[in-house]
C-alpha atoms as one frame of an Amber mdcrd trajectory, in Angstrom:
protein
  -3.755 -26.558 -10.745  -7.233 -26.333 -10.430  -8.205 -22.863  -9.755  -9.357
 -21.671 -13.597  -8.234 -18.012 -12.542  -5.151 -19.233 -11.649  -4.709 -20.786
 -14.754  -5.504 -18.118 -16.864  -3.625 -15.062 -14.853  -0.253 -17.529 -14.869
  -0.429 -17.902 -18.624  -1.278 -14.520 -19.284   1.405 -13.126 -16.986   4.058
 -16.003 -18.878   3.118 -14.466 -21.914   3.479 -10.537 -20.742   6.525 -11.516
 -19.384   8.405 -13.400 -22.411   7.098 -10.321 -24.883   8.874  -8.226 -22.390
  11.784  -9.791 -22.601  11.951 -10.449 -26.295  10.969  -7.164 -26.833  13.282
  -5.394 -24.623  16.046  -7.401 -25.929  15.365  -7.118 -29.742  14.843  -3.268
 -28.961  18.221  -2.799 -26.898  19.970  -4.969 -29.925  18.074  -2.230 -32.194
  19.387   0.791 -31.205  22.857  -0.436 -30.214  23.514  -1.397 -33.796  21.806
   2.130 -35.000  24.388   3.816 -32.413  27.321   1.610 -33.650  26.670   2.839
 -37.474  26.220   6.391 -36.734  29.226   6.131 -34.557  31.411   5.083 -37.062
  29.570   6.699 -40.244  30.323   9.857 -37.841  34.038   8.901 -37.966  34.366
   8.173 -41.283  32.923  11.281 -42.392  35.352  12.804 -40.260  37.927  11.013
 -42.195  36.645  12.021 -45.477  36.923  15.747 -44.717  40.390  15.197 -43.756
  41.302  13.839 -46.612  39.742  15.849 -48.808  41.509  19.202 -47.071  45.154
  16.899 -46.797  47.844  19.098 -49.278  51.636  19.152 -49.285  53.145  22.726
 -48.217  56.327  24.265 -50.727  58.588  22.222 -48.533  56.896  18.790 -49.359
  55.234  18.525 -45.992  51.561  17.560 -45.224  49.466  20.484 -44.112  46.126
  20.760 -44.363  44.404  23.578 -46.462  41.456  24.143 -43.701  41.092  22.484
 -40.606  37.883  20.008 -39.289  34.899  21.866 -38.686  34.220  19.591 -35.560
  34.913  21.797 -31.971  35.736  18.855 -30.446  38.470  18.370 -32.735  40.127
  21.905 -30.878  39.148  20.999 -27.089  41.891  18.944 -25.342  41.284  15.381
 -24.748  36.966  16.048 -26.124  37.132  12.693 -27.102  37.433  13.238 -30.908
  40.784  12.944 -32.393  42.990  12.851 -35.909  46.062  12.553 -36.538  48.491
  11.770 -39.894  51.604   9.800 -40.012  54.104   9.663 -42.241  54.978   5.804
 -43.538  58.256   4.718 -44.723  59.051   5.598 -48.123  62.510   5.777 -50.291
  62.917   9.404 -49.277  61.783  10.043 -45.769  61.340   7.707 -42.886  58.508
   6.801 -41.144  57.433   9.537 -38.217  54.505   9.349 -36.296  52.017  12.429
 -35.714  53.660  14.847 -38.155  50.142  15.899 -37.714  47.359  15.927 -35.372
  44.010  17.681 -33.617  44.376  19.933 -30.984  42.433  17.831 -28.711  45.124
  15.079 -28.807  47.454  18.101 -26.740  50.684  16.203 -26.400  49.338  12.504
 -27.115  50.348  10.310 -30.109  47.695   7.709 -31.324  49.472   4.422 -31.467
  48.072   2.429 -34.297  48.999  -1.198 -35.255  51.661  -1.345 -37.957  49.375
  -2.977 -40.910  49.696  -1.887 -44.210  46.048  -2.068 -45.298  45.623  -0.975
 -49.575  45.914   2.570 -50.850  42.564   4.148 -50.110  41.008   1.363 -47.916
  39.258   1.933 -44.746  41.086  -0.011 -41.636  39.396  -0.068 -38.274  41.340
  -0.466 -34.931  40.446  -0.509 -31.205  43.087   1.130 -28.564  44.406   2.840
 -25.798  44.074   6.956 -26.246  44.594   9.814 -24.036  43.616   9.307 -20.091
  43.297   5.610 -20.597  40.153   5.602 -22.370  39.593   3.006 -24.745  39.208
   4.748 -28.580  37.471   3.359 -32.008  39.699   4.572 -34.825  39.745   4.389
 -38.627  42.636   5.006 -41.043  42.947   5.088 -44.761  46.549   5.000 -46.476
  47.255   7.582 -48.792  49.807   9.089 -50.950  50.253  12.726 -52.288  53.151
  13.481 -54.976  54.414   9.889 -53.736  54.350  11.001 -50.065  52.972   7.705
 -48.236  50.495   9.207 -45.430  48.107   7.226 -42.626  45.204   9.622 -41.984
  43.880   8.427 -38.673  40.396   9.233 -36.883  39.721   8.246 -33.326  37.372
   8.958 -31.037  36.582   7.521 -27.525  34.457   4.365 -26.879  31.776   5.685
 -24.351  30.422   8.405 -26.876  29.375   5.252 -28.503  28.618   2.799 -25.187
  26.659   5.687 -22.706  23.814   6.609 -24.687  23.034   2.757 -25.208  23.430
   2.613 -21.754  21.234   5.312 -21.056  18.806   4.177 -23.534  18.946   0.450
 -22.293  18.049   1.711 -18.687  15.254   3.670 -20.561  13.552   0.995 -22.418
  13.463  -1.495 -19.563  12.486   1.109 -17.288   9.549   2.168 -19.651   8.840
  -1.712 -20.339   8.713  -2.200 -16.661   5.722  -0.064 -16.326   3.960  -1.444
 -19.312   4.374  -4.762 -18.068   2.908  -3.584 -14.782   0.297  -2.262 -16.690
  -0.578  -4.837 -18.598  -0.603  -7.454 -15.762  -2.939  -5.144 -13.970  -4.965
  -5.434 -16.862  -4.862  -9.194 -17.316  -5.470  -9.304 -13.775  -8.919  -7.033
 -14.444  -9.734  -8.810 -17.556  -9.721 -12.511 -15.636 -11.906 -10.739 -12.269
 -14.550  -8.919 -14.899 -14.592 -12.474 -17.415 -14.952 -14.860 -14.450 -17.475
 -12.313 -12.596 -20.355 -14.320 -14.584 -19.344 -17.318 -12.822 -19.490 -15.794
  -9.294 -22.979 -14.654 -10.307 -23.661 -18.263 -11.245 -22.548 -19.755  -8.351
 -24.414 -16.856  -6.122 -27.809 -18.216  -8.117 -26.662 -21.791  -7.074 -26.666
 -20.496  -3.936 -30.183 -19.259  -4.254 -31.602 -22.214  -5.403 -29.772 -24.388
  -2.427 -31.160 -22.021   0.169 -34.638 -22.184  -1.291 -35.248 -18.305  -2.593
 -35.816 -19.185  -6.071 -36.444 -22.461  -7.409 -34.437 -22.307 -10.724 -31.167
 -20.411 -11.773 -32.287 -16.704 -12.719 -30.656 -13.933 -13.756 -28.140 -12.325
 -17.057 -25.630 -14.492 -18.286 -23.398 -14.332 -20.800 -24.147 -16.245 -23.975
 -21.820 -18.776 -23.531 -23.102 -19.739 -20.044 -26.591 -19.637 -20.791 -26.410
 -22.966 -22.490 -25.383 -24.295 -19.174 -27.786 -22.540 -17.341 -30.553 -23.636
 -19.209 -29.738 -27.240 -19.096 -29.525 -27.094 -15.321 -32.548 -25.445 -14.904
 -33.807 -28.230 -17.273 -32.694 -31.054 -14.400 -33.849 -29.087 -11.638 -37.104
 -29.359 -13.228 -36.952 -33.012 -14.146 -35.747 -33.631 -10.863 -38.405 -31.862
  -9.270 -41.161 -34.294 -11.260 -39.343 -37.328 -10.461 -39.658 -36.322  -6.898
 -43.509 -35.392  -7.737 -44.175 -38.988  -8.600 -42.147 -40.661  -6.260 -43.993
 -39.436  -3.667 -47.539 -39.900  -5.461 -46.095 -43.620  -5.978 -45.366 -43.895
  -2.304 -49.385 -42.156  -1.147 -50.629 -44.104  -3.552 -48.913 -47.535  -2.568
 -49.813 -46.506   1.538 -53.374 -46.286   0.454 -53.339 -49.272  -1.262 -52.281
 -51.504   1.377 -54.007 -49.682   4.280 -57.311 -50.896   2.387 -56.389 -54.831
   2.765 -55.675 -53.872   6.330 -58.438 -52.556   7.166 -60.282 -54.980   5.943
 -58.438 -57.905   7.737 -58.718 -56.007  11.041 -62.595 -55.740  10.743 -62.806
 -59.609   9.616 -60.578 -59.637  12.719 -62.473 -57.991  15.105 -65.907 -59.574
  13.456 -64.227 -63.361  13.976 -63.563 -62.963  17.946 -66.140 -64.697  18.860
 -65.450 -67.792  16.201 -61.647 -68.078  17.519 -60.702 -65.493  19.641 -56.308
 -66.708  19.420 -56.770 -66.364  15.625 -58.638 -62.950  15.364 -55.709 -61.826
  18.230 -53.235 -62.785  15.720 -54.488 -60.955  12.402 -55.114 -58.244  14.975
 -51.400 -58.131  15.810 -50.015 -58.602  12.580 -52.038 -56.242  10.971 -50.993
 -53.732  13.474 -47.370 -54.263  12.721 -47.911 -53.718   9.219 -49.479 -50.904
   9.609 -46.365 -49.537  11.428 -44.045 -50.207   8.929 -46.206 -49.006   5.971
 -46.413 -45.966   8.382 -42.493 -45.884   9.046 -41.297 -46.581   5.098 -44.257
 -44.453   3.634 -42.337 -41.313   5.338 -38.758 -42.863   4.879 -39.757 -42.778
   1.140 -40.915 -39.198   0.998 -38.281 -37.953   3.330 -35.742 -39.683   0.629
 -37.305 -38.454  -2.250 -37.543 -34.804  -1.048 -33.857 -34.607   1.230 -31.634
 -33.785  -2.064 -34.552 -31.885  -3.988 -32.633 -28.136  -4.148 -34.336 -24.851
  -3.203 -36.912 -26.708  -0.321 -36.523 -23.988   2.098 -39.258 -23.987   4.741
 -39.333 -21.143   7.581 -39.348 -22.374  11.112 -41.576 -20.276  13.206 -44.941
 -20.578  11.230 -44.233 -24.178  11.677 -44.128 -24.288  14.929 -46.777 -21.955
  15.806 -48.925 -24.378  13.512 -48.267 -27.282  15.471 -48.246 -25.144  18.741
 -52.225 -24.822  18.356 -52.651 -28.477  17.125 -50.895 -29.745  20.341 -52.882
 -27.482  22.052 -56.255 -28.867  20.810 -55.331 -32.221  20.794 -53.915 -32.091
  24.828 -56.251 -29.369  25.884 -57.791 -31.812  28.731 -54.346 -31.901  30.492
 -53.603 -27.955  30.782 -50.163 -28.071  29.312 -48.323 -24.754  29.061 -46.626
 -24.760  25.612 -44.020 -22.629  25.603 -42.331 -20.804  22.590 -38.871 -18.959
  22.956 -38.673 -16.017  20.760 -36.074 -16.125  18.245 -33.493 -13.748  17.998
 -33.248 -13.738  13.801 -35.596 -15.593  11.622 -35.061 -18.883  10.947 -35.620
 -21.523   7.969 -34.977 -25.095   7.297 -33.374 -26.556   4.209 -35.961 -28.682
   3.486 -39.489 -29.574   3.051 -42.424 -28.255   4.974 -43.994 -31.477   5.467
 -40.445 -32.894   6.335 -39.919 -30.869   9.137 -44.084 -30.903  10.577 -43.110
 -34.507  10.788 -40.226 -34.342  12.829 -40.959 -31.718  15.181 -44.473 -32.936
  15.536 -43.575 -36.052  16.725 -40.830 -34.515  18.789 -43.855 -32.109  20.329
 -46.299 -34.888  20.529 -43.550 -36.794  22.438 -43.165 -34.209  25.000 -46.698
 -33.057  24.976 -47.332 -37.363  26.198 -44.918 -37.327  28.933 -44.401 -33.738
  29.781 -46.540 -33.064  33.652 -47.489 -29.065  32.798 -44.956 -27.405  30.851
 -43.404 -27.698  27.579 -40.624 -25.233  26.251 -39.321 -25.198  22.571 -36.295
 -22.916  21.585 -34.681 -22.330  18.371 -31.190 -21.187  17.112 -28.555 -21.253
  14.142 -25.216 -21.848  14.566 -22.995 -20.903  11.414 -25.327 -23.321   8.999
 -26.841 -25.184  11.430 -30.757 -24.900  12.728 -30.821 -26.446  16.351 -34.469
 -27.131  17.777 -34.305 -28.251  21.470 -38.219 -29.322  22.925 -38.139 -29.253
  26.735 -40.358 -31.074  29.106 -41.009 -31.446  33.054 -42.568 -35.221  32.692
 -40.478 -38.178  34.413 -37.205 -38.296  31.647 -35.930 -41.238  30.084 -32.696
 -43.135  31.592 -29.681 -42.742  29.980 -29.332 -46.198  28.744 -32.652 -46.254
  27.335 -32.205 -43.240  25.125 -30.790 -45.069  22.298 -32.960 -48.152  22.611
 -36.363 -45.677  22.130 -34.760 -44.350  18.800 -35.523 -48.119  17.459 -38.122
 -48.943  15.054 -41.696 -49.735  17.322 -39.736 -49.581  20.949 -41.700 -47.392
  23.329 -40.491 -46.106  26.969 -43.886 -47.151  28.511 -46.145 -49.069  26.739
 -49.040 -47.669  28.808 -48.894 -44.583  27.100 -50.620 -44.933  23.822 -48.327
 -44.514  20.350 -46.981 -46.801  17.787 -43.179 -46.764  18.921 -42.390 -45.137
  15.331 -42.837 -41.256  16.061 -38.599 -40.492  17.535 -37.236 -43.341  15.238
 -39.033 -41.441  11.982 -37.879 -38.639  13.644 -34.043 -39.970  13.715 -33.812
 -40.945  10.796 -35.547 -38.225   8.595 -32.714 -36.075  10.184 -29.942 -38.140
   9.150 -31.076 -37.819   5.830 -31.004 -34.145   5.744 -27.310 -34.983   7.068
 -28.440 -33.563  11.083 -29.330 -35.740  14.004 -31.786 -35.856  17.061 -29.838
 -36.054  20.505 -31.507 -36.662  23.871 -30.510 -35.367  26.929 -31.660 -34.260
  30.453 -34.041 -31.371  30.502 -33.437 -28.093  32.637 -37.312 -28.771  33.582
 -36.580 -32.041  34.808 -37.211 -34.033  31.987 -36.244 -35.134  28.294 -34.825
 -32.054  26.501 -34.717 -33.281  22.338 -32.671 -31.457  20.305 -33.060 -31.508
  16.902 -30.251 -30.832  14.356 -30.702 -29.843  10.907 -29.363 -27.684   7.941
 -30.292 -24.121   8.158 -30.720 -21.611   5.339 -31.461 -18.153   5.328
């Protein structure tokens, strides 16, 4: 499971659950032992006052001297009962019932023939009146040597319904705690993870380029993250610094040597013209690749810096009046598309003046009068098309002029580098460059790259 709310709401609702249970059971236990004590504490009090009032009449026979105080005990079939019998003894026989309660009306208790000790309590389960199932106690006694049974009964659901009732009670009433408690395990997971949705909308931030480090309130025990991530970011933002100082400063370097060959060069044509043609050459080339790697190198170091965010349309505009300067003899028209929402690049400025200006550049070379650049997002994607009405490249050429120093017409002046730079700067931002016909007649380049907002 890897979903940390997940993890916590399943445990939390385990728990919650299981103390539920335990607790409704332990509770339902509880009161149906409580219920079972006073139910028979009830009876043998019962049986205690009719002992206590039990006498022998002037004819020898059990009466009682007042009767049980207990209604019940005078309401037909209540559910509260007594009743004495007579045991065997050398001058009577045994009878059954030569008393009983009112509420038995015409019923005799039938009790197991034991013959528990004088005085002891004996407790019995059995039939009673209407079929019900009755809890009894007797206690054998004798008066003037007249062997009695002094029975109580009294039926088994005055004893089983209220832990019934009580039973659906509880779980009714623990059903709506629980409830209540996994609603608020459920709002104490959203409100302690809601620092981590603010972290990850800072993240978000610093990947689209508003801020350049993590800001905002955290908790105390995220701020120890945050501030060692902030800590990279910055790190990683001087590593870049140098790398790229490393790579100006290693251009420069070997741009000096090659200058100087291609003046001794130029100053040794007269000497031996094939040899000063060959420095020339070679210089040339590595002058391209110095070219090509120097902005391979700062496209690398800068593609995976986070928060570069660069907005497109002062960009182009920029470039727009460059072009414009640099072309002015050939009365291009330049043509900018508005765009419907404002768009950025996630990236570096310098990044994206190097593609599109070569991509502009490009058109502005072979275009005939009219240049057109649009500009769109698509869900995260920033797709910049440059149109032009020049002569188009052939479709199985298109791939071959993405290549390292290959140019379509080698009358037109350039270094060969400008589309593959292009190319391969956007496949380091994870985009791609794509040439197809042009609505104008021409090339139409369409640039693909990560947008941001």
């Amino acid at each position: 499971m890897t979903s940390l709310r997940l993890r916590l709401l399943l445990g939390t609702l385990c728990w919650i659950a299981a103390s539920i249970l335990v607790a409704g059971w332990g509770l339902g236990k509880l009161f149906q032992q409580h219920v079972a004590t006073q139910f028979h504490a009830e009876l043998q009090t019962h049986l205690d006052q009719l002992t206590a009032q039990l006498a022998l009449n002037e004819q020898g026979q059990p009466m009682l001297v007042l009767p049980p105080s207990d209604p019940r005990l005078n309401k037909p079939f209540a559910g509260l009962y007594w009743q004495i019998d007579r045991r065997a003894s050398a001058d009577f026989p045994a009878a059954a019932a030569v008393l009983r309660s009112r509420s038995l009306w015409d019923q005799i208790l039938t009790v197991p023939a034991d013959t528990p000790a004088t005085g002891e309590l004996h407790q019995h389960r059995t039939s009673g009146p209407e079929g019900k199932m009755l809890r009894l106690i007797e206690r054998h006694v004798e008066i003037d040597a007249l062997p009695l049974r002094l029975i109580v009964a009294a039926d088994e659901s005055l004893m089983i319904e209220p832990v019934a009732r009580f039973n659906g009670e509880l779980w009714l009433a623990l059903g709506i705690l629980g409830f209540g408690l996994a609603l608020a395990a459920l709002v104490q997971v959203l409100v302690g993870l809601a620092p981590l949705r603010s972290l990850h909308a800072a993240l978000g931030r610093v990947r689209d380029g508003a801020t350049q480090q993590l800001e905002g309130g955290f908790p105390t025990e995220i701020m120890p993250l945050v501030t060692e991530f902030n800590s990279v970011l910055t790190q990683n933002a001087e590593v870049v610094e140098r790398a790229r100082t490393q790579a100006g400063n290693l251009a420069h370097a070997l741009k000096t040597p090659l200058s100087v060959l291609a003046n001794a060069a130029d100053a040794a044509k007269n000497k031996d013209e094939d040899l000063a043609r060959l420095v020339a050459t070679q210089v040339e080339m590595a002058r391209k690749q110095v070219d090509y790697h120097l902005a391979r190198a700062q496209a690398a170091a800068t593609v995976r810096l986070p928060g570069a965010r660069t907005p497109l349309q002062p960009v182009i505009k920029g470039l727009v009046r460059t072009m414009r300067r640099i072309h002015a003899g050939r009365n291009l028209a330049l043509i900018v598309q508005p765009f419907a929402t404002p768009v950025a690049f996630r990236g570096e400025e310098h990044d994206l003046q190097e593609m599109l200006g070569n991509l502009i550049d490009n058109a502005c070379k072979w275009a005939t009068s009219r240049i057109e650049i649009r500009a769109h997002v698509e869900q995260d994607r920033l797709r910049v098309s440059v149109d032009d009405d020049g002569k188009g490249v052939a479709t199985e050429q298109r791939e071959t002029i993405l290549r390292r120093g290959v140019r379509a017409d080698e009358q037109v002046p350039g270094t060969g580098l400008g589309l593959a730079i292009v190319d391969d700067l956007a496949h380091m931002y994870g985009g791609q460059l794509a040439l197809t016909d042009s609505p104008l007649g021409g090339l139409q380049a369409t640039l693909t790259l990560p947008a941001t907002r």
